[in-house]
gemmi code that builds the backbone of each chain (N, CA, C; Angstrom):
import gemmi

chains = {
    "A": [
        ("UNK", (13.469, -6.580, -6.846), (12.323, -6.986, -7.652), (11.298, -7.696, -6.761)),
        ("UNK", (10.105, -6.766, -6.662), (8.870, -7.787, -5.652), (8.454, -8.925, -6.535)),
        ("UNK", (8.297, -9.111, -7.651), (7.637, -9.854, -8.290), (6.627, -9.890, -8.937)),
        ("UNK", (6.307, -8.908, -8.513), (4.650, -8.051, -8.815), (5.420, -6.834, -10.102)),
        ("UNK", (5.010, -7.049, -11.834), (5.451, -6.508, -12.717), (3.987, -5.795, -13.125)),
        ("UNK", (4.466, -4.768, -13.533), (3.411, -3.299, -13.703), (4.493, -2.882, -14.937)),
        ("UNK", (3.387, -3.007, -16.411), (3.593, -1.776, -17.826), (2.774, -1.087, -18.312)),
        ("UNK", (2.977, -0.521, -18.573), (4.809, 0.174, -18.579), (4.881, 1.143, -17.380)),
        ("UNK", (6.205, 1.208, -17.463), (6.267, 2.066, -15.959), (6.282, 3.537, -16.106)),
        ("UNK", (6.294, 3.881, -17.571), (5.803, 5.272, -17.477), (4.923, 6.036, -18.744)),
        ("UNK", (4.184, 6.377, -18.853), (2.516, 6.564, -19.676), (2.772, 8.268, -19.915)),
        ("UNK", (2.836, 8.844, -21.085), (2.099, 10.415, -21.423), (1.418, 10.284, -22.589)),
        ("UNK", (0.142, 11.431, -22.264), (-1.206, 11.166, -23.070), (-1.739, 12.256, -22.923)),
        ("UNK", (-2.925, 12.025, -23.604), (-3.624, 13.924, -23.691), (-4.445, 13.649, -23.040)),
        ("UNK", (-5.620, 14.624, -22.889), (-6.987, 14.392, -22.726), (-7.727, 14.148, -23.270)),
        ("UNK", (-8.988, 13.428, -22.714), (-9.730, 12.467, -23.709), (-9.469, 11.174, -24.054)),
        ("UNK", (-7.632, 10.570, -23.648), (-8.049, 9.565, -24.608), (-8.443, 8.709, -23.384)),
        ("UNK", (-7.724, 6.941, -23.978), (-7.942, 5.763, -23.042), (-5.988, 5.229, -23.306)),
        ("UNK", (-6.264, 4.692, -22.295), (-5.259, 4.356, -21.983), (-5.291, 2.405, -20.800)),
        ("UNK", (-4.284, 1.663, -20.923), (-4.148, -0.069, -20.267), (-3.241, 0.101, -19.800)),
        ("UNK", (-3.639, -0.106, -18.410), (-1.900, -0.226, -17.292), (-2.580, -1.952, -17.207)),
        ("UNK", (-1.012, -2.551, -17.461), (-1.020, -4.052, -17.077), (-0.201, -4.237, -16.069)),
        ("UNK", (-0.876, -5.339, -15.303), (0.030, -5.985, -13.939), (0.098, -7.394, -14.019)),
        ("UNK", (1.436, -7.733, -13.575), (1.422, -9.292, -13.337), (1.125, -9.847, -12.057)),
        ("UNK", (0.822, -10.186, -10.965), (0.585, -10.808, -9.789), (2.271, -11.498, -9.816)),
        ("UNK", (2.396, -11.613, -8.657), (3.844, -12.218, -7.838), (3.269, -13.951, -8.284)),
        ("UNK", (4.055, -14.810, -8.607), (3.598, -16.096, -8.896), (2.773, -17.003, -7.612)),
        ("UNK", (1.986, -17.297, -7.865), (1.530, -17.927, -6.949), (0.112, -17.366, -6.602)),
        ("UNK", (0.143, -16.218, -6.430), (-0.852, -15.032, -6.331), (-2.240, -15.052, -6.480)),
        ("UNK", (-3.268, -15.083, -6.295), (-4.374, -15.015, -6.625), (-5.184, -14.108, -6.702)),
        ("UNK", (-4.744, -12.791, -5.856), (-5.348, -11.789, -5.817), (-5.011, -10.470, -6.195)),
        ("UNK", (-5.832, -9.479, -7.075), (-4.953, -8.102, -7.686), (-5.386, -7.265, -6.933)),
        ("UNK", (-4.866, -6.198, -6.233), (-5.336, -4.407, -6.019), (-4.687, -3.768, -6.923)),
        ("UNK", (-5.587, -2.702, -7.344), (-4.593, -1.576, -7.751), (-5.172, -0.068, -6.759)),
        ("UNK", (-4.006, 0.486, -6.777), (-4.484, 1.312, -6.188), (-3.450, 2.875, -6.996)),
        ("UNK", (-4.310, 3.557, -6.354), (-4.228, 5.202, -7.431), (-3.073, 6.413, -6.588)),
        ("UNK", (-1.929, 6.964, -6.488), (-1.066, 7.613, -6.064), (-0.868, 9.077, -6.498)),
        ("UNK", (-2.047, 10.152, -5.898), (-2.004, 11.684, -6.335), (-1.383, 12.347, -5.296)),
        ("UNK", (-0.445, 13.445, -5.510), (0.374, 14.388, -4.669), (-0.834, 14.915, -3.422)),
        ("UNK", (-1.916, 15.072, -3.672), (-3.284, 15.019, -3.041), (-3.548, 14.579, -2.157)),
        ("UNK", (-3.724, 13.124, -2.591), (-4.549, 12.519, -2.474), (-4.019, 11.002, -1.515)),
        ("UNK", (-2.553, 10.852, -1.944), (-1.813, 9.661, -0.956), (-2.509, 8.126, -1.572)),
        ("UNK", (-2.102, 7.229, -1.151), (-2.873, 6.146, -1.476), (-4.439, 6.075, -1.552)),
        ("UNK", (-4.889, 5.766, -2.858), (-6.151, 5.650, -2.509), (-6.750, 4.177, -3.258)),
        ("UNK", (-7.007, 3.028, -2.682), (-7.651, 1.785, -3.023), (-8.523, 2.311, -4.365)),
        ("UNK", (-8.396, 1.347, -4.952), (-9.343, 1.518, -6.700), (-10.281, 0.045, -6.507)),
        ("UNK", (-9.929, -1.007, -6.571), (-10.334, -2.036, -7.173), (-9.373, -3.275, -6.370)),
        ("UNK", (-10.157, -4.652, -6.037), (-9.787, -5.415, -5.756), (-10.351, -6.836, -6.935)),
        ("UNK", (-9.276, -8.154, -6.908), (-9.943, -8.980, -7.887), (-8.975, -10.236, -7.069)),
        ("UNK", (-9.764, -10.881, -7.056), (-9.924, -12.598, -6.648), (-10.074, -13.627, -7.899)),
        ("UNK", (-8.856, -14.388, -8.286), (-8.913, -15.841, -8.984), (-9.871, -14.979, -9.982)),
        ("UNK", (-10.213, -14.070, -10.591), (-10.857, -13.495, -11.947), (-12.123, -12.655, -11.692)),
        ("UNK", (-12.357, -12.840, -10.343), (-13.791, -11.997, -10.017), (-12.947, -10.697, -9.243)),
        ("UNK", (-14.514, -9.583, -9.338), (-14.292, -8.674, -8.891), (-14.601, -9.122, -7.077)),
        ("UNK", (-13.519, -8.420, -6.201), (-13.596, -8.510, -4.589), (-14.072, -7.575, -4.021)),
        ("UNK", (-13.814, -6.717, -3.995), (-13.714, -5.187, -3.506), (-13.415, -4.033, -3.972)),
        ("UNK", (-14.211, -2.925, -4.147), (-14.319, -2.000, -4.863), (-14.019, -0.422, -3.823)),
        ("UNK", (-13.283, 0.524, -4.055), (-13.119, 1.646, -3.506), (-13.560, 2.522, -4.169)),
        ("UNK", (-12.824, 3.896, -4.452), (-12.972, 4.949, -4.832), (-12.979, 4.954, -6.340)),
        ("UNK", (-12.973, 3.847, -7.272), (-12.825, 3.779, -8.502), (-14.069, 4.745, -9.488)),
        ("UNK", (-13.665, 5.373, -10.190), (-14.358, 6.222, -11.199), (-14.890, 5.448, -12.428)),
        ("UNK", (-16.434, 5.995, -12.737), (-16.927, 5.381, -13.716), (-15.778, 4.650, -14.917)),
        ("UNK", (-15.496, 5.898, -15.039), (-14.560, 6.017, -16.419), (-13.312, 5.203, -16.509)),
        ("UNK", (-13.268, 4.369, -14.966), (-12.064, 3.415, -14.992), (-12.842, 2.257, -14.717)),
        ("UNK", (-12.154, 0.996, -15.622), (-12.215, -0.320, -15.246), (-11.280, -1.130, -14.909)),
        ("UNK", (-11.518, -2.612, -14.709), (-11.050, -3.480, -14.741), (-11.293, -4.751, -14.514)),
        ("UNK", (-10.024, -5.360, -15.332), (-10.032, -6.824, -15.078), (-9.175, -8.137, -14.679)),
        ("UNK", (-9.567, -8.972, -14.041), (-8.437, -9.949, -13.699), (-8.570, -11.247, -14.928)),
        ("UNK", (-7.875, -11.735, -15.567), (-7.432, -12.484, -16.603), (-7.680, -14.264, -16.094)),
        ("UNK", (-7.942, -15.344, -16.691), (-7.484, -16.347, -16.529), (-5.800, -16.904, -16.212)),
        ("UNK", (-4.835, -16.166, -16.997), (-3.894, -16.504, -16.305), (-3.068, -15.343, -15.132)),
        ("UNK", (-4.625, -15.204, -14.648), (-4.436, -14.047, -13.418), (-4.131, -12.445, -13.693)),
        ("UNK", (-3.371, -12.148, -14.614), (-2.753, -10.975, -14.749), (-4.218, -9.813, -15.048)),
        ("UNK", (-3.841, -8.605, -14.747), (-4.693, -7.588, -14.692), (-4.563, -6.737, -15.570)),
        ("UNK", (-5.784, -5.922, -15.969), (-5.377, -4.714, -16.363), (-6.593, -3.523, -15.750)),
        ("UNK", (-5.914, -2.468, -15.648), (-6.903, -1.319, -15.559), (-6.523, -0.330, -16.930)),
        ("UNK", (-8.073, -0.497, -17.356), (-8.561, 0.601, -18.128), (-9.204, 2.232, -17.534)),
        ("UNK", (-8.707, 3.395, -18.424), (-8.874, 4.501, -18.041), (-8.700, 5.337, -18.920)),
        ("UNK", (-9.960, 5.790, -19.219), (-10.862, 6.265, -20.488), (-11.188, 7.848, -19.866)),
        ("UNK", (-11.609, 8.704, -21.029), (-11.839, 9.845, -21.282), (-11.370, 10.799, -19.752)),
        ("UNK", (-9.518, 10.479, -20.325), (-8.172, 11.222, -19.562), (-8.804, 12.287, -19.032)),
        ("UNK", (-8.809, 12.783, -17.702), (-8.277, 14.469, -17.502), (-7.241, 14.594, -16.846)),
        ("UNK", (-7.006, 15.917, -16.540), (-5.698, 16.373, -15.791), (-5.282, 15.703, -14.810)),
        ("UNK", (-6.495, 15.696, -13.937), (-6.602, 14.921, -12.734), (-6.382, 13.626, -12.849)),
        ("UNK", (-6.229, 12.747, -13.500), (-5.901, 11.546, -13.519), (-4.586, 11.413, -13.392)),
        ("UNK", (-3.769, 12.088, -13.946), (-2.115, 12.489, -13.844), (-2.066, 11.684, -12.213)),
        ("UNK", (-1.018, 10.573, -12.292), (-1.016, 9.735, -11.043), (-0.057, 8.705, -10.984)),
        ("UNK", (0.298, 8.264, -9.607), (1.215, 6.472, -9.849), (0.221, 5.556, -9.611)),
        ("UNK", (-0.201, 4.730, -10.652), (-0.966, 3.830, -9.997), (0.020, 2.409, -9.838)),
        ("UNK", (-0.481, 2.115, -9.129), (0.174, 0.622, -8.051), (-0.335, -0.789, -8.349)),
        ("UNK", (-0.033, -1.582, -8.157), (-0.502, -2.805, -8.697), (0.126, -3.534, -7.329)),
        ("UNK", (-1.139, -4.333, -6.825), (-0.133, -4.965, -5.622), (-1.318, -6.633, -5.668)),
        ("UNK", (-0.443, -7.515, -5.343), (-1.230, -8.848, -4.780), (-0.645, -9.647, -3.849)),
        ("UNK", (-1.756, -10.522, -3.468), (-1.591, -11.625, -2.169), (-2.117, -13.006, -2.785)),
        ("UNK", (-1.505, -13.724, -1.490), (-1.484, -15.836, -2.323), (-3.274, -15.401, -1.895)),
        ("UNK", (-4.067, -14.735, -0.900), (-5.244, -15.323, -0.924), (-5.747, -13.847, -0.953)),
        ("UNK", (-7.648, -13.919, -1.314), (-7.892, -12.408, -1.052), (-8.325, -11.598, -0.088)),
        ("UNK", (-7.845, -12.003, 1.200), (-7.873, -11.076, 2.308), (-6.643, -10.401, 2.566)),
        ("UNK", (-5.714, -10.806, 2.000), (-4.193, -9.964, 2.150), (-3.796, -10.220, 3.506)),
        ("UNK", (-4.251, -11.212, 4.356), (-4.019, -10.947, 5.694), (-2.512, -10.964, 5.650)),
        ("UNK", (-1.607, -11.747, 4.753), (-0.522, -11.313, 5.445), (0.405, -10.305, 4.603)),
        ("UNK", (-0.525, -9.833, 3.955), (0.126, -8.164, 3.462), (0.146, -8.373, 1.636)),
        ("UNK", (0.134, -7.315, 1.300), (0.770, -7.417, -0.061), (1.675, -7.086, -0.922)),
        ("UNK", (1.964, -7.906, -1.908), (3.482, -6.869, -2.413), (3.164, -5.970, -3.540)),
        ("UNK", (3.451, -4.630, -3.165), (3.476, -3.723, -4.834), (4.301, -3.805, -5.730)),
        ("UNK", (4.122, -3.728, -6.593), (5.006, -3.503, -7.792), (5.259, -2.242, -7.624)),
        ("UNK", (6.246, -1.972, -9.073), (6.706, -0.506, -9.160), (6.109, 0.627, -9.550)),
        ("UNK", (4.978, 0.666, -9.841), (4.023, 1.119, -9.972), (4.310, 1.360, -11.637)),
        ("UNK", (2.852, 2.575, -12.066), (3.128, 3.108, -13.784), (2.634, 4.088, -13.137)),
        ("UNK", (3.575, 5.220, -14.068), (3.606, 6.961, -13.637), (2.891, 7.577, -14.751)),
        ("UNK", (1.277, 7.797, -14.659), (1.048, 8.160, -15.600), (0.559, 9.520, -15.720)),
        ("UNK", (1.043, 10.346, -17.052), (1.059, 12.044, -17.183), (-0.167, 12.597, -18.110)),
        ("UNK", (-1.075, 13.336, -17.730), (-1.894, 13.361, -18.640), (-2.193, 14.780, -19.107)),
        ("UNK", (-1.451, 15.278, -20.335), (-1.579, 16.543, -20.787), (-2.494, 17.005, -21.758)),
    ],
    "B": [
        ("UNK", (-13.017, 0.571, 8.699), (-12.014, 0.270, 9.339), (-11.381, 1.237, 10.638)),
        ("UNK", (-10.650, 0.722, 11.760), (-10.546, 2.101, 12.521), (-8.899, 2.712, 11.879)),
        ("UNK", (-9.722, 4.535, 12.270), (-8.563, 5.330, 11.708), (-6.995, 5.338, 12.767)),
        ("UNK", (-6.465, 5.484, 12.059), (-4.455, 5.816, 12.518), (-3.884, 7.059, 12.730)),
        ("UNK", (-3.707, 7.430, 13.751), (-2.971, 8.835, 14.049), (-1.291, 8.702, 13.797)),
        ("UNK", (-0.629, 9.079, 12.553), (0.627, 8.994, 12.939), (1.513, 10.477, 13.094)),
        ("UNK", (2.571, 10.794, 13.788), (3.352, 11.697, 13.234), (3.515, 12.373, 12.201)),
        ("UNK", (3.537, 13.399, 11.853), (4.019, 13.471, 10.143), (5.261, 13.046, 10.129)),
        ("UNK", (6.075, 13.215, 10.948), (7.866, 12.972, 10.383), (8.768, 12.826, 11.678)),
        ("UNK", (9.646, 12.121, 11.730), (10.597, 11.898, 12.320), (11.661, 11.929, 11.854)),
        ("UNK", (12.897, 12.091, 13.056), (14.084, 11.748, 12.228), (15.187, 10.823, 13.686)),
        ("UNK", (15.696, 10.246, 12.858), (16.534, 9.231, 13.382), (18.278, 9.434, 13.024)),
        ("UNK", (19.098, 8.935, 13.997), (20.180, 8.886, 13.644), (20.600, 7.654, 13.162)),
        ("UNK", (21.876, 7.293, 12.128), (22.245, 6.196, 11.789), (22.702, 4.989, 12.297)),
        ("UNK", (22.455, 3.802, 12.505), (22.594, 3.005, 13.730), (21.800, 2.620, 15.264)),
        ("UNK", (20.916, 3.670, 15.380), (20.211, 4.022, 16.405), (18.440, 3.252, 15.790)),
        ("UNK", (17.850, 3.048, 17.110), (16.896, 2.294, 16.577), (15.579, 3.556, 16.763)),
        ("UNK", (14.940, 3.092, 15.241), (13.856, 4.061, 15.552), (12.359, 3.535, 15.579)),
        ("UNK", (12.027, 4.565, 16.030), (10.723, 4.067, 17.430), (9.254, 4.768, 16.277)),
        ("UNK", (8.911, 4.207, 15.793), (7.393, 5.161, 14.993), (6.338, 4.611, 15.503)),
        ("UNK", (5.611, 5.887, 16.170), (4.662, 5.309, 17.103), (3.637, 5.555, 16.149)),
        ("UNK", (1.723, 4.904, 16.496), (0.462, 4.474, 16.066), (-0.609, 4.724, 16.890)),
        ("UNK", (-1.397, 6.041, 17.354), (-2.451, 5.881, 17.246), (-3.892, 5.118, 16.701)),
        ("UNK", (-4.188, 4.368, 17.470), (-5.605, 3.450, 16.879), (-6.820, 3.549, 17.821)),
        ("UNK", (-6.604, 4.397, 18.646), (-7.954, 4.382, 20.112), (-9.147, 3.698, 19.317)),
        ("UNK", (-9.469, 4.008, 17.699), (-11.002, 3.316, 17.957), (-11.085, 1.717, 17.146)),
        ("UNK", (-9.708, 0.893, 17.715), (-9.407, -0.402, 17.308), (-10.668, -1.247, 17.458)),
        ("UNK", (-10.798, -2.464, 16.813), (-11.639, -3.128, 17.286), (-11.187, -4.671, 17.541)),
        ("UNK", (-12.013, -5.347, 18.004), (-11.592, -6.780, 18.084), (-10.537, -7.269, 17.253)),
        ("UNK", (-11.514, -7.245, 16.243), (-10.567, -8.569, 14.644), (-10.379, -7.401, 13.949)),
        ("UNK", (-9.629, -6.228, 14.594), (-8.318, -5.579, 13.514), (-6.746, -5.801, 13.437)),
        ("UNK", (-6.405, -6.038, 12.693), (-5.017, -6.066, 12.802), (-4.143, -4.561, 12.326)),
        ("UNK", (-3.167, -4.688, 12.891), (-2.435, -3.650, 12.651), (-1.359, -4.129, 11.464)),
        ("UNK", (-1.101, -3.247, 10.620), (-0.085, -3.516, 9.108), (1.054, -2.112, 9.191)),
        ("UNK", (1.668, -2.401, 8.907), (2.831, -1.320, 9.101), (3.412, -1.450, 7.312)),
        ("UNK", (3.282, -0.687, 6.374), (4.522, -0.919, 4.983), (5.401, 0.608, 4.961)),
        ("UNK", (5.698, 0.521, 4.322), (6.886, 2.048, 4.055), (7.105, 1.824, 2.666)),
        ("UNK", (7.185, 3.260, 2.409), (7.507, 4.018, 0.944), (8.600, 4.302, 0.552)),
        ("UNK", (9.591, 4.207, -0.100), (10.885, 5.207, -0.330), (10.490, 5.450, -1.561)),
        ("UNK", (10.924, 7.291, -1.561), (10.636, 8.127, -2.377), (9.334, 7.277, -3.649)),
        ("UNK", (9.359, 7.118, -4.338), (7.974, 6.799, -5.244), (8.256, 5.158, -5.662)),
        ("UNK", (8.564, 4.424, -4.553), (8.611, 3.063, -5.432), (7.105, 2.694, -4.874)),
        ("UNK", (6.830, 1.335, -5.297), (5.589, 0.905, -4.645), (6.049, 0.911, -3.003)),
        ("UNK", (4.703, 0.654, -2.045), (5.117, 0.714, -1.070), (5.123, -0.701, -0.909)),
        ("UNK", (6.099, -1.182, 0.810), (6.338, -2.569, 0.526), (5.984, -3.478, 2.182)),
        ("UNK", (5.282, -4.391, 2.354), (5.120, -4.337, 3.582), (6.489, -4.923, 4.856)),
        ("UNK", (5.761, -4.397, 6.123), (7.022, -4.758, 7.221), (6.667, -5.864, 8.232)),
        ("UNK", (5.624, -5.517, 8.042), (4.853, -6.228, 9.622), (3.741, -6.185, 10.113)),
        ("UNK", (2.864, -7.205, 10.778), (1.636, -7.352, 11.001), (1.591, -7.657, 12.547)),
        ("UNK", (0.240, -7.226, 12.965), (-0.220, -8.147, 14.198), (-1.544, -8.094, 15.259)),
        ("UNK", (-1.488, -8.780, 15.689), (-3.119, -8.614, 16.390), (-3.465, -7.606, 17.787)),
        ("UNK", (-2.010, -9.174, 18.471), (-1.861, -8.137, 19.742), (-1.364, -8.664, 20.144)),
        ("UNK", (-0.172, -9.806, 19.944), (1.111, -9.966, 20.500), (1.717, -9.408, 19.969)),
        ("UNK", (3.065, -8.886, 20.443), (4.086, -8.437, 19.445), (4.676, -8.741, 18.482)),
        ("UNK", (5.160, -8.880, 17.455), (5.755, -9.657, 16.428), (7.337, -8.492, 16.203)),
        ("UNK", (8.476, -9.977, 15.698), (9.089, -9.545, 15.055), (9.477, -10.024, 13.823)),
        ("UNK", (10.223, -9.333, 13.151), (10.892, -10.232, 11.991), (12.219, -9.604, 11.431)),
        ("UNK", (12.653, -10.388, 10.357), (13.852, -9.358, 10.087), (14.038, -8.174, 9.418)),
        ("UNK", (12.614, -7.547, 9.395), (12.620, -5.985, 9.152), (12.701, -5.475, 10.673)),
        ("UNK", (11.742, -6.159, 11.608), (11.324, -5.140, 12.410), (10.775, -5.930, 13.057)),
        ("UNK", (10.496, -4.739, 14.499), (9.372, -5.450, 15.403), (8.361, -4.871, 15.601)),
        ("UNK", (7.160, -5.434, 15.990), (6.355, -4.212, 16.639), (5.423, -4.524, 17.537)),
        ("UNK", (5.322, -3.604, 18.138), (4.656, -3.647, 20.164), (3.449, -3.220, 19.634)),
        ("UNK", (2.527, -3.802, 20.485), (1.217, -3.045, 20.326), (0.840, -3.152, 21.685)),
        ("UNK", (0.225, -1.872, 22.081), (-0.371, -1.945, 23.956), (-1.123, -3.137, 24.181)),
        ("UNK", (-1.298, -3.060, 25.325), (-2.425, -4.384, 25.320), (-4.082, -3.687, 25.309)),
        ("UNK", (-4.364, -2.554, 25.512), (-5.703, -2.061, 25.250), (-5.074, -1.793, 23.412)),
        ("UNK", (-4.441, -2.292, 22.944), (-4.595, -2.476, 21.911), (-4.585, -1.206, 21.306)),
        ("UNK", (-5.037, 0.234, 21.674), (-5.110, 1.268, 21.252), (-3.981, 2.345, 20.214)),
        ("UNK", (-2.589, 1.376, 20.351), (-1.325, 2.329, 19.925), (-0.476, 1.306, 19.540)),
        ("UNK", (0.364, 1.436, 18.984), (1.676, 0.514, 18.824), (2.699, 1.016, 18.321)),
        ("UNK", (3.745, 0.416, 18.312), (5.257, 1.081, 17.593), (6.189, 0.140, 16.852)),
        ("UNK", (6.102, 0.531, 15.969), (6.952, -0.040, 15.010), (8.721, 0.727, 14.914)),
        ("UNK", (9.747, -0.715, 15.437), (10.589, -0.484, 16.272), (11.365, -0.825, 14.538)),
        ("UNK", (12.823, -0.128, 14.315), (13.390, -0.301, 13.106), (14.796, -0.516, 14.321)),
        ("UNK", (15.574, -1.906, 14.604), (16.366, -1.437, 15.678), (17.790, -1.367, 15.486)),
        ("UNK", (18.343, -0.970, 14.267), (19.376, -0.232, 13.820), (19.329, 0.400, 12.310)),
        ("UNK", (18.686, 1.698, 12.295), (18.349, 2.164, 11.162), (19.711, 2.317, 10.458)),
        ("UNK", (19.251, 2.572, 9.457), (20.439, 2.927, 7.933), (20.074, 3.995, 7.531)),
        ("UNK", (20.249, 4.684, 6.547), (20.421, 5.638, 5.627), (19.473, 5.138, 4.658)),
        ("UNK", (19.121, 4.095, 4.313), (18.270, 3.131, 3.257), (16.715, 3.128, 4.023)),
        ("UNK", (16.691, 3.578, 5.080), (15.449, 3.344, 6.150), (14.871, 4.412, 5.470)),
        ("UNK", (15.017, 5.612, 5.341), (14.587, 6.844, 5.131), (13.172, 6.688, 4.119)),
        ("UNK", (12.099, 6.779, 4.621), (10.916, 6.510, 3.847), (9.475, 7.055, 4.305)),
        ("UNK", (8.445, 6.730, 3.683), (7.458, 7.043, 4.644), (6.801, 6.010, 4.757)),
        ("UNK", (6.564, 5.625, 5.942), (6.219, 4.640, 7.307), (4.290, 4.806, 7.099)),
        ("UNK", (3.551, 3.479, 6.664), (2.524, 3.835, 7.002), (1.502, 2.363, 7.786)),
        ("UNK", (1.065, 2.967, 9.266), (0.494, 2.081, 9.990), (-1.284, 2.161, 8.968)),
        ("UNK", (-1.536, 0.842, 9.270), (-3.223, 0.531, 8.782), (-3.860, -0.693, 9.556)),
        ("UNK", (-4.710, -0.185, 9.870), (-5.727, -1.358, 10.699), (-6.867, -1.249, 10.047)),
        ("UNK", (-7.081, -2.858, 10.042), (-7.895, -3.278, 9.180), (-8.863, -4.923, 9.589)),
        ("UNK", (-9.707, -5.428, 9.788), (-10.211, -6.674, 9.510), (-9.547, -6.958, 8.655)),
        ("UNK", (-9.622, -8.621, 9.116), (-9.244, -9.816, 8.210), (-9.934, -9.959, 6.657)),
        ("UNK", (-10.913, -9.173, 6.596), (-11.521, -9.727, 5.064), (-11.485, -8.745, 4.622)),
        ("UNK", (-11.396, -7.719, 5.011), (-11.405, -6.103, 4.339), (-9.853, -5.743, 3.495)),
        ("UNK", (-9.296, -6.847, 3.134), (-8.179, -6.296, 2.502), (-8.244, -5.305, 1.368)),
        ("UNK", (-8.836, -5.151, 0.592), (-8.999, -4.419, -0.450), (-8.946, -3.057, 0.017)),
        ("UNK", (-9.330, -2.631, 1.072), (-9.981, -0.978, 1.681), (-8.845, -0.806, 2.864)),
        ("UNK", (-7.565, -0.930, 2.323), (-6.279, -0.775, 3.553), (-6.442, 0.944, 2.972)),
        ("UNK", (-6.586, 2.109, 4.022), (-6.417, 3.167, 4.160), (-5.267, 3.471, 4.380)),
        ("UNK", (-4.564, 4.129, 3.376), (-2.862, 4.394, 4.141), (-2.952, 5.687, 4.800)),
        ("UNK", (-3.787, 6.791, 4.533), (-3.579, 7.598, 5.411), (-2.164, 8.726, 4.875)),
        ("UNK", (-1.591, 9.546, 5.859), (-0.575, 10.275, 5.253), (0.803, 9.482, 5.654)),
        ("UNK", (0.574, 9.084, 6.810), (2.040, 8.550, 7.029), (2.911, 8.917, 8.075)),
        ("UNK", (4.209, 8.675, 8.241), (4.906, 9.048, 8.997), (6.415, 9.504, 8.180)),
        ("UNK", (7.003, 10.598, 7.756), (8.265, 10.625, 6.837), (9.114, 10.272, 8.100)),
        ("UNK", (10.651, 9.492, 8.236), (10.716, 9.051, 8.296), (12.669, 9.817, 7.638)),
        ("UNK", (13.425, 10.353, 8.611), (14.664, 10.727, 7.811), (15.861, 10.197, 8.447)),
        ("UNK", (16.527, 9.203, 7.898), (17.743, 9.008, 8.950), (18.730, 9.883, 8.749)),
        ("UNK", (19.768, 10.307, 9.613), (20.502, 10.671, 9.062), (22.007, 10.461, 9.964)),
        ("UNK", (23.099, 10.631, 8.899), (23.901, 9.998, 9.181), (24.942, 11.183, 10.745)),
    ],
}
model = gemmi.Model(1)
for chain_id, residues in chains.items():
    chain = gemmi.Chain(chain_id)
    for i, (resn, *xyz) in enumerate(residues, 1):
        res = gemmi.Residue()
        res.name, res.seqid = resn, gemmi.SeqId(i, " ")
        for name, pos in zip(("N", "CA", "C"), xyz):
            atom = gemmi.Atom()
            atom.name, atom.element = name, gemmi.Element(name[0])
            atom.pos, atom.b_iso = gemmi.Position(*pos), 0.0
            res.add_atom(atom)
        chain.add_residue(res)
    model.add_chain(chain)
structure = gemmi.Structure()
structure.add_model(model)
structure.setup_entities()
């Protein structure tokens, strides 16, 4: 167990809809990534969040958001499903938000989108 | 950030220490090198960091040249549990958010 909790760990849905992957940060934590896992595509950075603000932003799609919480925890939203979204997304954080000394992932959520 | 040349795959025997080498020729000053590994679809988890001394710890060690250009991340008695995919990333200190994993290195011990 990293410490870093991601729900649910596994998501099927159609197209079109919306869908909330939640993450907890490892205690202590201050900072969220999530990042997006396609047979494709390999890791690809989405979104970074610091103590409740947004940090750093990657490859994230209109149609996805997110947010970091007062008592830290995250969620990414991801609205009007396609195929292509079918993915593991990752949830990972660090005590500060440069990650300098790495971060821990959670188990990710496997999500299927038919 | 500068890009990582790794192997696609290696394989190792059980007990034997394995050697996964890192392309970085277009390193820069204030990058550090990050090493985490994958097994099969869990999150990935990290091993090791460094500038440009070597570091170890009780995952691992890892060498980096002194032109800084390459390094190897040393596993120095693999298991059967090692079997993963290995991914080097260099990165600045503030750029955490934009760690490129790249494809990786697979990574098979076997017994």
């Amino acid at each position: 167990d990293s410490g870093v909790t991601q729900t649910p760990k596994h998501l099927i849905t159609a197209t079109g809809q919306r869908v909330t992957l939640r993450c907890s940060p490892r205690s202590g934590d201050l900072s969220v990534y999530w990042y997006q896992q396609s047979l494709d595509q390999g890791l690809q950075f989405l979104i970074q969040y610091y103590n409740g603000e947004e940090r750093a932003k990657g490859n994230i799609l209109e149609r996805f958001s997110a947010q970091q919480f007062p008592d830290l925890h995250s969620e990414l939203n991801l609205s009007s499903l396609e195929l292509g979204d079918s993915a593991l997304y990752f949830c990972a954080s660090s005590v500060e938000g440069r990650g300098i000394y790495g971060y821990t992932f959670g188990s990710g959520t496997r999500l299927t989108v038919v | 950030d500068a890009k990582t040349t790794q192997p696609t795959s290696m394989d190792c025997a059980e007990g034997r220490a394995a050697n996964l080498p890192c392309n970085h020729s277009t390193i820069s000053g204030n990058e550090y090198v990050y090493w985490y590994r994958q097994i099969h679809s869990q999150g990935p988890q990290y091993i090791i960091h460094g500038l440009k001394n070597n570091e170890t710890n009780e995952m691992a060690s890892l060498i980096i040249t002194e032109d800084r250009k390459s390094s190897t991340l040393i596993l120095p008695h693999a298991t059967l549990r090692d079997t993963a995919v290995y991914y080097c990333i260099v990165r600045v200190a503030n750029n955490a958010g934009k760690s490129t994993f790249g494809d990786g290195t697979t990574l098979t011990v076997k017994p």
